[in-house]
C-alpha positions in Angstrom: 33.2 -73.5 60.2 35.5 -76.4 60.6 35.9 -76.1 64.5 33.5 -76.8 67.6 33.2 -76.4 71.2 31.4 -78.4 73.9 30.1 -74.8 75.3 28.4 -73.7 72.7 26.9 -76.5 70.8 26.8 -79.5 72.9 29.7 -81.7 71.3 27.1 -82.5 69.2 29.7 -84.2 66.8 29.1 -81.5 63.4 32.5 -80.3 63.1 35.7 -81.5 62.3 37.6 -80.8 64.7 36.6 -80.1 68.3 38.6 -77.6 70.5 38.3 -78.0 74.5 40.3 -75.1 75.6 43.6 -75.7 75.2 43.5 -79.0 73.4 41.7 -80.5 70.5 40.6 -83.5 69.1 40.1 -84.7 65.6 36.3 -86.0 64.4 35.9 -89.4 62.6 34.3 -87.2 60.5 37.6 -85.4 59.2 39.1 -88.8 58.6 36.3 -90.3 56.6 36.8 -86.8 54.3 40.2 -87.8 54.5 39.8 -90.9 53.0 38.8 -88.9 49.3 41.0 -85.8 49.7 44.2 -87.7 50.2 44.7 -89.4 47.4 41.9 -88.5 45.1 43.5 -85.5 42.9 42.1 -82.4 41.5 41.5 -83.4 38.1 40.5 -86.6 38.7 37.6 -88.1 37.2 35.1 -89.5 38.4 34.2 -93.8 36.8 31.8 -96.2 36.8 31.9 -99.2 39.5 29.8 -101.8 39.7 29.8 -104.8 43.1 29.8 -108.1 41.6 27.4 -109.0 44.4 24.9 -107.0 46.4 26.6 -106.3 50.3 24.2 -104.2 52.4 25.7 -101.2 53.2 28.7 -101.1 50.7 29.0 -97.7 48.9 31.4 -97.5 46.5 33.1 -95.2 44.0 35.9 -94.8 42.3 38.0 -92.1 40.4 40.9 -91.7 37.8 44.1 -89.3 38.5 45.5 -87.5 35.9 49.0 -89.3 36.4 46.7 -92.7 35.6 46.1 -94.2 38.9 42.8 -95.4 40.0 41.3 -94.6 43.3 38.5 -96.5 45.1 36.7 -95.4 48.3 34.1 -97.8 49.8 31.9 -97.1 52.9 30.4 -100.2 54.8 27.9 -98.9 56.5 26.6 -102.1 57.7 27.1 -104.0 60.6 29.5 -106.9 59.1 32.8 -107.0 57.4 32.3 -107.5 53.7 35.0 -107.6 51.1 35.6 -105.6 47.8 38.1 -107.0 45.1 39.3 -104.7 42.4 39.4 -106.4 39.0 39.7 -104.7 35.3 42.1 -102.4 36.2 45.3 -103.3 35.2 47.7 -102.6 38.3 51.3 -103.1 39.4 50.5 -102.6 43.0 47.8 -101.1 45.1 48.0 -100.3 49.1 44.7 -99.6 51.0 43.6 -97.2 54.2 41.2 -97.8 56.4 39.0 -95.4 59.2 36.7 -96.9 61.3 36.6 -97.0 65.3 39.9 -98.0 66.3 42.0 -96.7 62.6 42.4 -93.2 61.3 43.4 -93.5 57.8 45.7 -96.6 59.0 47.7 -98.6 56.2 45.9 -101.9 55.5 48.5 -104.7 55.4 49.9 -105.0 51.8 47.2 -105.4 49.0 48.4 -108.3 46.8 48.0 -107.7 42.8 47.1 -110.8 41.3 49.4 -111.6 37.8 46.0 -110.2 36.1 46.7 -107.1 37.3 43.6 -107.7 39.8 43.7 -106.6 43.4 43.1 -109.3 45.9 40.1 -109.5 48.2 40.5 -106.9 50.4 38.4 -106.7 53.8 36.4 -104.0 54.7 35.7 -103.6 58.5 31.7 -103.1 59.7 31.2 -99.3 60.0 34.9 -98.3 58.5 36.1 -96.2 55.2 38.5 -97.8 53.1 40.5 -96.6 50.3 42.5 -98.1 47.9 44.8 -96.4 45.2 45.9 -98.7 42.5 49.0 -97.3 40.4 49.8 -98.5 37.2 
């Protein structure tokens, strides 16, 4: 079940989506899911990553759609910004999204492609999902 109540289980945060009578409010939760179903594609398949440097917290993988474009979805689960750039992939432009405690699924100011075809350093809250879809 996608849905909770305060009565009968506390608000205890499990759900998706929690109903208060007549209103409802939308879980961090459903946002950070969100942040793969959006623009990760059924077909997609799943591709190595690898961090060039080891960041505490950072989680990281990425995906291929079947119309090419890549997908990345990092979790920083520490308690710092860190910062993820996204290089072999060639790329014509990339846009990022962001959850954390003040963004649901927010646009990230543009995401500059280097003439490489890299995508520029891009800054990943403390505690915050980001995704980034790079088309080519």
């Amino acid at each position: 079940m996608a849905t909770q109540d305060r009565e009968t289980n506390g608000n205890n945060n499990e759900k998706l989506v929690l109903v208060d009578k007549s209103n409802y409010e939308v879980s961090k939760r459903f946002w950070a899911f969100a942040q793969y179903s959006r623009h990760i594609r059924p077909g997609a398949r799943r591709v190595d990553i690898s961090a060039a440097a080891a960041t505490p917290g950072l989680r990281t993988t990425a995906f291929v759609n079947a119309d090419g474009s890549v997908v990345v979805v990092a979790v920083n689960t520490g308690a710092a910004a860190a910062q993820l750039t996204v290089a072999g992939v060639k790329s014509k432009s990339a846009a990022a999204y962001v959850t954390d405690a003040a963004n649901d699924m927010a646009n990230i100011a543009p995401v500059t492609v280097w003439p490489d075809g890299t995508a520029a350093e891009i800054k990943l809250p403390a505690r915050a999902v980001v995704t980034v879809v790079i088309l080519q």
